[in-house]
C-alpha positions in Angstrom: -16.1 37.9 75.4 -12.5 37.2 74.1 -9.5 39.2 74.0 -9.0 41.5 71.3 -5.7 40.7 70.9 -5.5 36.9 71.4 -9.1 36.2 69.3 -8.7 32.1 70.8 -8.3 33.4 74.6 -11.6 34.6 77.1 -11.0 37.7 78.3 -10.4 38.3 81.9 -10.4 41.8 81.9 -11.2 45.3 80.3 -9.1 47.9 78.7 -10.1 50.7 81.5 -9.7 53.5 78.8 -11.6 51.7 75.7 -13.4 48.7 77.0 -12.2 46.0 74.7 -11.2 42.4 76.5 -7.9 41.1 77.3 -7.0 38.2 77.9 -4.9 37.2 81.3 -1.3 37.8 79.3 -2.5 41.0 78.0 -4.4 42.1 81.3 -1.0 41.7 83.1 1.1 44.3 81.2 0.0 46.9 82.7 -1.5 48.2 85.6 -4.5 48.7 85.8 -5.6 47.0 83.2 -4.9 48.7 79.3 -4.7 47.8 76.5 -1.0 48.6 74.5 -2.5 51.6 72.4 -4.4 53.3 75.5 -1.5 52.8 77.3 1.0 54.4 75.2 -1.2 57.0 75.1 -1.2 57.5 79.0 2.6 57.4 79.0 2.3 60.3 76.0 0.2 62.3 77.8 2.1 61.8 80.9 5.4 62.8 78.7 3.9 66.4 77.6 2.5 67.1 81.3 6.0 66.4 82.8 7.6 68.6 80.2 5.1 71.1 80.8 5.7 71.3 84.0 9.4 71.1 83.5 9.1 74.0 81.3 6.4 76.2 83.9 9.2 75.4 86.6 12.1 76.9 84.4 9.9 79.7 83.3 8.8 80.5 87.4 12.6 80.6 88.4 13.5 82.9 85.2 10.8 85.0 85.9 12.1 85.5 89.4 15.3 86.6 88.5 14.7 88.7 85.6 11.7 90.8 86.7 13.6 92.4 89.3 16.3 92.8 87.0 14.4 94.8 84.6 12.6 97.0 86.8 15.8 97.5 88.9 17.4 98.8 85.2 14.5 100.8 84.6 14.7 102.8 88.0 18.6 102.8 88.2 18.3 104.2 84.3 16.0 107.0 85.3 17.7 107.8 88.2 20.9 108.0 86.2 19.4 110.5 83.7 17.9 112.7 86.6 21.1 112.8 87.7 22.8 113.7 84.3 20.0 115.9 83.6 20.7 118.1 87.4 24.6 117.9 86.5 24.2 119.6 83.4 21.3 121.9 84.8 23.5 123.0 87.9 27.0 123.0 86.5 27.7 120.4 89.4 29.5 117.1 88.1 30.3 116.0 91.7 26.6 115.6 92.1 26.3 112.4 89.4 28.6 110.2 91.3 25.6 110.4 94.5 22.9 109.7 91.7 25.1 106.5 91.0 25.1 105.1 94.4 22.0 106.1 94.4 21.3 103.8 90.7 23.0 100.5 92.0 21.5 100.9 95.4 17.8 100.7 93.4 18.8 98.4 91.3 19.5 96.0 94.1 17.4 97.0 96.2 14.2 95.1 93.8 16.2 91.9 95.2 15.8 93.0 98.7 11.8 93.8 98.5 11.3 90.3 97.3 13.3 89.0 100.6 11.8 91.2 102.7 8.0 90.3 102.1 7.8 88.6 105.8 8.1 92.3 107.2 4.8 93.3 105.2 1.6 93.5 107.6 -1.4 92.9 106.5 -3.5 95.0 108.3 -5.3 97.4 106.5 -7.5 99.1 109.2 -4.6 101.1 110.7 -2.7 103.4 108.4 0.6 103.7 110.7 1.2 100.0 110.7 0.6 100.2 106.6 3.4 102.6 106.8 5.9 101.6 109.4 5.6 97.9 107.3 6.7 99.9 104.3 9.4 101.8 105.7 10.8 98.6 107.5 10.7 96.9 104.0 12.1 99.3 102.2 15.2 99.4 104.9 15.1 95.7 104.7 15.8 96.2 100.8 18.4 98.3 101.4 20.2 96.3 103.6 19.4 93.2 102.0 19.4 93.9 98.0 22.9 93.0 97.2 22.6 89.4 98.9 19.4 88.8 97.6 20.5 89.3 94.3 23.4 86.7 94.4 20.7 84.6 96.4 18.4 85.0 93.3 21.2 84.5 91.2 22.1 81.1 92.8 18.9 79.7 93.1 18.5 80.6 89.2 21.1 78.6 88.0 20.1 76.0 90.5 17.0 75.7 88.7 18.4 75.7 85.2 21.4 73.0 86.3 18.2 70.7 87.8 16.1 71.0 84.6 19.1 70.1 82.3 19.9 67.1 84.9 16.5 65.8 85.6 16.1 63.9 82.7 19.4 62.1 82.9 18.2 60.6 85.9 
């Protein structure tokens, strides 16, 4: 058999993707063995996994920091019309400033249930440890919502800043 490329040389080798012969020049380009269209393809290929993955990673770190964000809006947003709705049932304004703490405190506190998922037991078979594992979480959220969102917040850009600068390395 001859190279396919180099008709006047004896191939050496195999293209390990298409089987045609290559010579000992051609069999050396690349390792293993390929020939130049099967292994642009490989690098192709290899191009759209890594931006795939590139673009999974970016999506995983958004999604980490904007899920909590929209649930924590959603709960502090129905909290906040409860509490407009009870001011203007009862007459009692001073009322609505308690439903705000009480607003931010869930909206942060989505941050801190995400941190606080080492404090969750896993032991179904007794119902007091189910509970005492939520009540420790949720004061666990409390406590640690407003850091975990600037935590969350940090490691969000981090991500974007390392997908813009991982190509220009």
């Amino acid at each position: 058999m001859n190279c396919y490329f180099h008709t006047d040389q004896v191939a050496v080798a195999t293209c390990q993707d298409c089987g045609i012969g290559l010579c000992k020049e051609c069999a050396s380009k690349y390792t293993p063995a390929l020939c130049s269209e099967c292994a642009g393809k490989r690098e192709r290929a290899a191009q759209k996994d890594y931006e795939k993955a590139k673009q999974e990673h970016l999506q995983s770190a958004k999604d980490a920091f904007l899920k909590p964000i929209i649930f924590g809006s959603v709960v502090a947003g129905i909290v906040i019309v409860l509490g407009l709705v009870t001011c203007i049932i009862t007459g009692e304004w001073s009322i609505f400033t308690t439903m705000l703490s009480i607003a931010v405190t869930a909206f942060f506190m989505r941050f801190g249930w995400n941190l606080s998922s080492f404090a969750a037991f896993s032991d179904n078979s007794n119902v007091m440890v189910g509970i005492i594992s939520i009540v420790l979480r949720i004061a666990l959220s409390f406590i640690l919502g407003i850091p975990a969102f600037f935590w969350t917040l940090y490691k969000y850009r981090k991500e974007v800043e390392w997908n813009k600068n991982i190509d220009k390395m």
